[in-house]
C-alpha positions in Angstrom: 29.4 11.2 57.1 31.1 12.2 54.2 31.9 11.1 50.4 33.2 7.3 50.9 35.7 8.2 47.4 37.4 10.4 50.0 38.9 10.9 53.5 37.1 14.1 55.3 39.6 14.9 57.9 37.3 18.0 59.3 34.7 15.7 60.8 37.9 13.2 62.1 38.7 16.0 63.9 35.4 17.4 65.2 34.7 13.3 66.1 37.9 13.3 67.9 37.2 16.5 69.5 34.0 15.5 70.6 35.5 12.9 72.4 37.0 13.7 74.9 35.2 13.7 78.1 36.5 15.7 81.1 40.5 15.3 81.6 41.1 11.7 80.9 38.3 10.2 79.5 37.1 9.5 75.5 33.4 8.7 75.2 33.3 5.7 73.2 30.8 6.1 70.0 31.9 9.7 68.8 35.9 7.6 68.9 33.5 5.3 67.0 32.6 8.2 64.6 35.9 9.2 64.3 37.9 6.2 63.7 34.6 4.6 60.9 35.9 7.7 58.6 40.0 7.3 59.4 39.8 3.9 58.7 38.4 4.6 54.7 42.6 6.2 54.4 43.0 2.0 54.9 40.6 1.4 52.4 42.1 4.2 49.9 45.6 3.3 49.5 44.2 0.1 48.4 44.4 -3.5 49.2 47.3 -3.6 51.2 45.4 -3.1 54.7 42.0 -4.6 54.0 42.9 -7.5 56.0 43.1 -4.3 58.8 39.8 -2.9 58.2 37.5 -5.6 57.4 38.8 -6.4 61.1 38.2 -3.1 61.8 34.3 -3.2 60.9 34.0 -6.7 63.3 35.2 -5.1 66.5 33.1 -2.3 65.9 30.0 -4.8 65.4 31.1 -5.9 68.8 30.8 -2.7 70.3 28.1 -1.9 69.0 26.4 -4.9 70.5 27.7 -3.8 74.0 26.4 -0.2 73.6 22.5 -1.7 73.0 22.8 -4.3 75.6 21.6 -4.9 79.1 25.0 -2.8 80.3 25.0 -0.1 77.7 25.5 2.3 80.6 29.1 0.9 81.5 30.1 1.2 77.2 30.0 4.4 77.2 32.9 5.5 77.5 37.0 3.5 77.8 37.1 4.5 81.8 33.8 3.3 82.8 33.9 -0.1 80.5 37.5 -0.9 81.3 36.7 0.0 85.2 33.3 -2.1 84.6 35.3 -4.8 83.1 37.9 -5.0 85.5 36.0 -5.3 88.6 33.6 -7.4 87.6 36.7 -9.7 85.9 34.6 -10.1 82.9 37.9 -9.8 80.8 39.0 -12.8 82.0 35.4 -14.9 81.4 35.6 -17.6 78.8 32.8 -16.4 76.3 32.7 -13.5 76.8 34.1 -11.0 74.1 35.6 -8.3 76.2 35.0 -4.9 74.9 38.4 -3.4 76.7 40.2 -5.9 74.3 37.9 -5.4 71.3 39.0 -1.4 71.4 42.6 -2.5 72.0 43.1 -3.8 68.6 41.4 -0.7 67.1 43.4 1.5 69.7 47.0 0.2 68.3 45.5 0.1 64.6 45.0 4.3 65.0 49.1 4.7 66.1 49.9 3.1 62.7 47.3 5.3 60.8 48.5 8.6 62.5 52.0 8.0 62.3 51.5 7.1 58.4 49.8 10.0 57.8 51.8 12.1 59.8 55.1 11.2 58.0 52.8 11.0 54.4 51.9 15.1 55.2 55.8 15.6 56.2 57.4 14.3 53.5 58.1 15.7 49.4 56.8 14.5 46.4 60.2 12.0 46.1 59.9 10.5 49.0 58.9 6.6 48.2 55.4 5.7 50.0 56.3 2.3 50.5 59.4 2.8 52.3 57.3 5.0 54.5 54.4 2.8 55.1 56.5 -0.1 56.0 58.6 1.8 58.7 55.5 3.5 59.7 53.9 -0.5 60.1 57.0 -1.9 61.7 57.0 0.9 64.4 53.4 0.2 65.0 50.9 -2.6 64.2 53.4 -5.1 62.9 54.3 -5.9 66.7 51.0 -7.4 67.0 50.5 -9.2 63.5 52.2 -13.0 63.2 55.0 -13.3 60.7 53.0 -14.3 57.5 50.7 -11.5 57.7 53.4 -8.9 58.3 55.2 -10.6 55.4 52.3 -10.2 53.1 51.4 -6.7 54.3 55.2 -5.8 54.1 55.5 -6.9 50.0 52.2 -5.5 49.7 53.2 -2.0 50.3 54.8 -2.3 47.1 52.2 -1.8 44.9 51.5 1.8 46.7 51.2 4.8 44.4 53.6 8.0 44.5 53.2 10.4 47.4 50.9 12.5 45.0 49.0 9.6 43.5 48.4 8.2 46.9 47.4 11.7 47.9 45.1 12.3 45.0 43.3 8.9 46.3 43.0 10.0 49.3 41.8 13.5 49.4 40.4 13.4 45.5 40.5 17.0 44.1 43.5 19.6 44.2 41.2 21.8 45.7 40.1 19.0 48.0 43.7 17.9 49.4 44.6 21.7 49.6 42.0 21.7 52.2 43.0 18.6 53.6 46.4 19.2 54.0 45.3 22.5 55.9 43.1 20.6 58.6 45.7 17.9 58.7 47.8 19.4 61.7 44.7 19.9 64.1 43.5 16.7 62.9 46.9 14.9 63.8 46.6 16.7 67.3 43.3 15.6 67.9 44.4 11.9 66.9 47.2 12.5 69.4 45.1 13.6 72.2 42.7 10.7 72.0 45.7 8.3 71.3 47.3 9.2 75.0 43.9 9.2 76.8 43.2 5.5 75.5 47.1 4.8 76.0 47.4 6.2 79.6 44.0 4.4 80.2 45.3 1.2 78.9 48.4 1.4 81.4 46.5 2.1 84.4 44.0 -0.6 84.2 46.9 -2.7 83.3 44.9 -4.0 79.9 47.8 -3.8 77.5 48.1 -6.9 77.6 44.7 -8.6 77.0 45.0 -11.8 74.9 
């Protein structure tokens, strides 16, 4: 794992890569891996999203419960646990914290931090952060947050630095963010990849919708 002052997008990537399994699968701990390291560009543009991963590190607590337990075998990756979960209607059992619906929040919580740093890496030095971060939410995890919390995450983007500020936070050195910002687009494709897999996976099992 890398520094925890900065975002290592190389080992995102190489998590991400590691991943996939066969055509349509993602295995779940290196996604794990992966998405522990993303999740610090939440905790570097500061306060605004620690509400996001502070939920973050719970559903991963879950998960990580499921991967030592009695049916570790069916957590291992998102076919076999939703496929487990499905047929065995354990989704639906009072009790019983599903794992297809613990990843789900964490699934829709990596299309807002793609598409923010995807437009963050696009944009110049003018453009203002907040503006972008609050489209970028709105498109994204705001659908699935009630109104106070997308109200207070909404002002809250406020307070975000300039595009080079925030970047400097982020990444840390010039050298550092020169690097980064070189990775970035293989990084964004990996994030891509994995995003569809889980997506398409999602839509077949018919779990988009778990409560």
């Amino acid at each position: 794992m890398s520094n925890e002052n900065n975002l290592d997008l190389h080992y995102v990537h190489q998590s991400f890569q590691r991943s996939l399994k066969e055509e349509d699968d993602v295995i779940i701990e290196a996604y794990i891996d992966g998405y522990n390291e993303l999740v610090k560009f939440l905790n570097l543009i500061g306060s605004v999203f620690s509400f996001v991963s502070s939920d973050v590190k719970s559903k991963i607590k879950v998960m990580e419960k499921h991967r030592e337990g009695d049916d570790a075998i069916y957590y291992e990756s998102f076919k076999k646990m939703m496929k487990y979960e499905k047929e065995t209607t354990l989704h639906e059992k009072n009790g019983f914290v599903s794992g297809s619906r613990t990843m789900l929040r964490l699934h829709r919580g990596l299309d807002f931090i793609r598409l923010f740093l995807k437009r963050l890496s696009e944009s110049d030095d003018a453009v203002n952060t907040c503006t972008t971060c609050q489209c970028s939410y709105n498109e994204t995890l705001a659908e699935y947050h009630p109104w106070y919390i997308r109200k207070a995450a909404t002002l809250a983007m406020h307070a975000l630095p300039s595009r080079p500020d925030l970047l400097k936070k982020i990444f840390g050195s010039e050298e550092s963010l020169k690097d980064a910002m070189a990775v970035l687009p293989q990084t964004l494709r990996s994030c891509d990849e994995v995003y569809q897999r889980v997506q398409q996976l999602y839509t077949e099992f018919d779990f988009h919708g778990l409560p």
